[in-house]
N, C-alpha and C positions, 0 to 999 in steps of 0.2 A: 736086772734085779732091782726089785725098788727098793728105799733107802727108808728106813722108818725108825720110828721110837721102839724105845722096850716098852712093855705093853702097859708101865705103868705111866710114865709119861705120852703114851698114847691114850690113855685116859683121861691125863690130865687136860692136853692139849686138846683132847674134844671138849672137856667142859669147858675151860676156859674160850674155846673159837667157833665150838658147833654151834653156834648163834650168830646173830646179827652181833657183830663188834665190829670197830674199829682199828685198826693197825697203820702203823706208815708203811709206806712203799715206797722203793728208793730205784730208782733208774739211773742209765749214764748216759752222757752225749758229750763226745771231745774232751772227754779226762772228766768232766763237772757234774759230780752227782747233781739227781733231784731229787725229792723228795714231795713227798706229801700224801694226809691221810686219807683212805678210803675206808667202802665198810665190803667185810669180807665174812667171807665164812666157811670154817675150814672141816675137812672130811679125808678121811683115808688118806694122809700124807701130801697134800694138798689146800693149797686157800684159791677161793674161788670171789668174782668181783663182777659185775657188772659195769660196762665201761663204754665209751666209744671209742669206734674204731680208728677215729682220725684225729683223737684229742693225741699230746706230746708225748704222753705217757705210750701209747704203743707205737708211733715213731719210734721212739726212745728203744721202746722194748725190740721192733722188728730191727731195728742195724745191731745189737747187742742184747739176748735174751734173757741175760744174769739177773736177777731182782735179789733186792735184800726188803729183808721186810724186822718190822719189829713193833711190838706190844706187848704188853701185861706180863714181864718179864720173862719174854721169848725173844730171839734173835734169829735171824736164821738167811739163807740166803738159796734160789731155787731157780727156777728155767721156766721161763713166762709160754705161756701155747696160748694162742689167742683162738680160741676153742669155734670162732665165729657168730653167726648171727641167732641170738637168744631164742628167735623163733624156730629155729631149724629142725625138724627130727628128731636130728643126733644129737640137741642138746635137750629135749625132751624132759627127761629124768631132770638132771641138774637144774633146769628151768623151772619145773615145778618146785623143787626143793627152796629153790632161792626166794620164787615167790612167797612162799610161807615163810621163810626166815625173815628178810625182808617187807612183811606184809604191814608193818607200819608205816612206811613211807614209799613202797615200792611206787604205787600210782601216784604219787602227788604231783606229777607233771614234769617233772628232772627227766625221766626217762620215755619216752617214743619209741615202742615196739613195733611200729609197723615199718619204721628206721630201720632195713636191714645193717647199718651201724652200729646199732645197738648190739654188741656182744658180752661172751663172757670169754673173761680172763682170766686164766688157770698160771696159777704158778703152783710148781711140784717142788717140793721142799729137796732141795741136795746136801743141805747140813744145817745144823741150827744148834742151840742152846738154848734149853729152858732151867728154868728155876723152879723151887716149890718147897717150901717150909726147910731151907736148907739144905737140899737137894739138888744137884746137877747133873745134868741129862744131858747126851750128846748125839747126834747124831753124823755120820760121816759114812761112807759106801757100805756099811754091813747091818747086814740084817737080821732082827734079832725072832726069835719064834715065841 
C-alpha cells in the first residue's frame, strides 16, 4: 500500500517539488548522520535525484536505506532505491522528465551519461510533514483517497 498525502497536500507538495528544487538529504554511516543538499524532484510520493553511484551518499544509502530529507517546510523521511543507470530502459520515462526539469544545468558537464554510474535515486516518502499557511499535513502508513 503506498503511503501518501491527502490530496491537498499532495498538491501542495507537487508545486512546491514538481520542479527542479533543492532539498537536503540526510544519510547515516556508524550512528553519524550526513547531510547535504541535492536537487530533486518530486512526483507521486517520491523525490527523484540524479547521482553517482559510488559517491558516499549511496554507500551510505546501500548499508542503511532510510533517508531523511527536508525543504521548503517539508520534513519527511523515506526508502532510498537506487533506480540504477540513468540511461537504461526502465529508467526511460523518469529520464526524460528529469531532463526537462533539470534542463538548465543538466549538461553543463557535472554529469557523464555515458557513465553507466551515473544514476537515478528514488527515495519513496514513508512519512513526512509539511506545512502550508498554517496548516499541517501528515503522513504515516495510511492512505488517503
Amino acid at each position: 500500500m503506498r503511503k501518501r498525502f491527502h490530496e491537498e497536500a499532495e498538491r501542495i507538495m507537487e508545486k512546491r517539488f514538481g520542479k527542479d528544487t533543492v532539498i537536503a538529504l540526510a544519510t547515516e554511516e556508524n550512528g553519524i548522520p550526513h547531510v547535504r543538499y541535492v536537487n530533486a524532484y518530486y512526483e507521486n510520493g517520491a523525490f527523484y535525484s540524479i547521482t553517482y553511484a559510488l559517491s558516499n551518499k549511496m554507500k551510505q544509502l546501500a548499508c542503511n536505506p532510510v533517508a531523511a530529507i527536508a525543504g521548503e517546510w517539508f520534513t519527511g523521511h523515506g526508502k532510498a532505491i537506487n533506480l540504477g543507470y540513468f540511461g537504461k530502459p526502465e529508467n526511460q520515462r523518469i529520464a526524460q522528465t528529469l531532463r526537462k526539469v533539470f534542463s538548465e544545468w543538466i549538461d553543463n558537464g557535472h554529469n557523464n551519461f555515458e557513465d553507466e554510474n551515473t544514476i537515478i535515486l528514488c527515495v519513496e516518502l514513508t512519512d513526512g510533514v509539511l506545512f502550508s499557511h498554517g496548516t499541517r499535513y501528515e503522513i504515516y502508513g495510511e492512505t488517503y483517497d
